[in-house]
C-alpha positions in Angstrom: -130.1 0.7 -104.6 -129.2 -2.3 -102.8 -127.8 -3.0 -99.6 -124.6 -4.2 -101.4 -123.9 -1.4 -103.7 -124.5 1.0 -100.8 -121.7 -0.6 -98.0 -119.8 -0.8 -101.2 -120.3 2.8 -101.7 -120.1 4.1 -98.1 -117.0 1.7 -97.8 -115.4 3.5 -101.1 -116.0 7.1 -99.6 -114.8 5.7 -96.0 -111.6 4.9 -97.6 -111.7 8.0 -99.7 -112.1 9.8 -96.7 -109.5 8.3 -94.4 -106.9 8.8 -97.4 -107.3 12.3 -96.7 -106.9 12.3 -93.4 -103.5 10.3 -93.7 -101.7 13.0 -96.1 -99.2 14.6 -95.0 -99.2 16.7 -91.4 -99.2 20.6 -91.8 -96.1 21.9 -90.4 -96.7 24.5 -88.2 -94.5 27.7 -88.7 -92.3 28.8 -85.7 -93.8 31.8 -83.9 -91.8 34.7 -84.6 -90.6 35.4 -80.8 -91.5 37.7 -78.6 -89.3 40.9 -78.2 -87.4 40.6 -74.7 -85.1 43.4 -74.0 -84.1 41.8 -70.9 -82.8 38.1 -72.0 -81.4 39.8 -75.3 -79.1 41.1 -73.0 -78.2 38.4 -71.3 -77.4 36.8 -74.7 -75.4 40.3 -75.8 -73.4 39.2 -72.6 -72.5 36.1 -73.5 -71.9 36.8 -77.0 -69.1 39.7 -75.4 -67.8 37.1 -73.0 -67.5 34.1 -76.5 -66.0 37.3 -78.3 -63.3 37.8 -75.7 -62.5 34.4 -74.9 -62.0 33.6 -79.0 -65.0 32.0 -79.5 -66.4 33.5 -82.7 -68.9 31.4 -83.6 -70.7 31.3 -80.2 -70.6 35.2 -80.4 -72.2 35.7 -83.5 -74.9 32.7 -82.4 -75.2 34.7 -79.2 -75.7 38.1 -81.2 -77.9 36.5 -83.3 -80.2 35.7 -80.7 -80.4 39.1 -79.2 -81.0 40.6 -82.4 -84.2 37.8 -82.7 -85.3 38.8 -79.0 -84.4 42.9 -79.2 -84.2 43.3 -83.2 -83.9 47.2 -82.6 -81.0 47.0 -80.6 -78.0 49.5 -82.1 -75.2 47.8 -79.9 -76.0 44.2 -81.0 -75.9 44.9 -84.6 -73.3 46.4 -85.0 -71.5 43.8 -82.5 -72.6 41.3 -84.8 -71.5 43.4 -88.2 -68.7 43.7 -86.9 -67.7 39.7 -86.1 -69.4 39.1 -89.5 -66.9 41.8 -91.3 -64.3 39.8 -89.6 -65.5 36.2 -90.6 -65.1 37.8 -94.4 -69.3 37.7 -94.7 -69.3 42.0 -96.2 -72.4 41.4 -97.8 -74.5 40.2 -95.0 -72.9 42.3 -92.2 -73.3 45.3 -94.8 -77.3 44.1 -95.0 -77.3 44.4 -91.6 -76.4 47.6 -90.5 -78.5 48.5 -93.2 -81.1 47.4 -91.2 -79.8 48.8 -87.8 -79.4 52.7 -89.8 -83.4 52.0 -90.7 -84.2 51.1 -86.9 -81.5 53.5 -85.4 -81.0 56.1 -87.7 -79.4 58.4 -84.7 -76.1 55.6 -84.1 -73.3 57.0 -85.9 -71.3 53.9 -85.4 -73.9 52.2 -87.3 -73.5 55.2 -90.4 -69.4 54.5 -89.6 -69.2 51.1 -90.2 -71.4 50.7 -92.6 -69.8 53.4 -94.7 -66.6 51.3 -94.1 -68.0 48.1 -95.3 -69.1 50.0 -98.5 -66.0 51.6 -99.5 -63.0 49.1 -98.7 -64.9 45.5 -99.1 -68.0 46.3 -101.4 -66.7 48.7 -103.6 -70.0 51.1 -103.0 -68.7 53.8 -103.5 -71.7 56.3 -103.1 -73.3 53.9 -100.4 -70.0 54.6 -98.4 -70.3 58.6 -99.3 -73.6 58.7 -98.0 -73.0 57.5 -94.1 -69.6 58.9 -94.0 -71.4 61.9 -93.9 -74.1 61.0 -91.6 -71.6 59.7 -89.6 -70.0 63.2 -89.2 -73.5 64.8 -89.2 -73.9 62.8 -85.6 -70.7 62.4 -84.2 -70.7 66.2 -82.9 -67.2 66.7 -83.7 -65.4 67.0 -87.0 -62.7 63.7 -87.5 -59.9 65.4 -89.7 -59.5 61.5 -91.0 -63.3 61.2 -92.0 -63.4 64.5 -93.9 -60.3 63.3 -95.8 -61.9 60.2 -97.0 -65.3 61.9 -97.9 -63.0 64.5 -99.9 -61.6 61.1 -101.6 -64.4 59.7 -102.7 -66.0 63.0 -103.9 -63.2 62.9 -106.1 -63.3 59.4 -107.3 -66.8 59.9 -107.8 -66.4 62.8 -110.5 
């Protein structure tokens, strides 16, 4: 082979090469982070103190990023249910207690609300039966109101 053909060559493959190199960068994925009880609180704070004050969005932001630094945490999801429910967003605040009863499944606020959601917004009937009962299960005292509604929906549910 001649010293022409080869430069040509190793020129072709040096541009082949470097034409790789210049694709597009790999975007790295966030690190999922680290759980911090201690600054989740300090966001639950604030997200109390935006609630107070009016400031709905900045509490759900705030609750939002306790629940990404304590995801566990009973109190903040149903905090943040609870602003969602009121913002009109059933579905999602519904999907999230769902995931607070797997993580907490000892919170009867968390069986409460979420059997509210179910019944009067998403029309789940049996969904709402289900942790109306927990709910009563572990509250540790009979609500008169609670067992009214749970003998409702038996009945709509016949």
């Amino acid at each position: 082979m001649s010293d022409f053909r080869l430069y040509r060559l190793l020129g072709v493959l040096g541009v082949l090469w470097l034409s790789g190199c210049a694709g597009p960068a790999v975007e790295q994925q966030a690190a999922e982070p680290e759980i911090n009880p201690v600054l989740a609180a300090e966001h639950a704070r604030r997200a109390m103190n935006a609630w107070e004050q009016g400031d709905r969005g900045a509490a759900v932001e705030a609750w939002r990023q306790a629940l990404a630094l304590n995801p566990e945490d009973p109190v903040a999801v149903n905090n943040l249910a609870l602003a969602l429910k009121e913002q009109h967003r059933f579905a999602e605040a519904a999907e999230l207690l769902v995931r607070g009863v797997a993580s907490s499944p000892g919170v009867a606020q968390l069986h409460y609300n979420l059997a509210v959601i179910s019944e009067l917004y998403l029309l789940e009937l049996d969904k709402a039966l289900t942790h109306y009962r927990a709910y009563q299960d572990l509250a540790g005292e009979e609500d008169a109101e609670v067992d009214g509604w749970i003998a409702d929906l038996e009945r709509r549910l016949q």
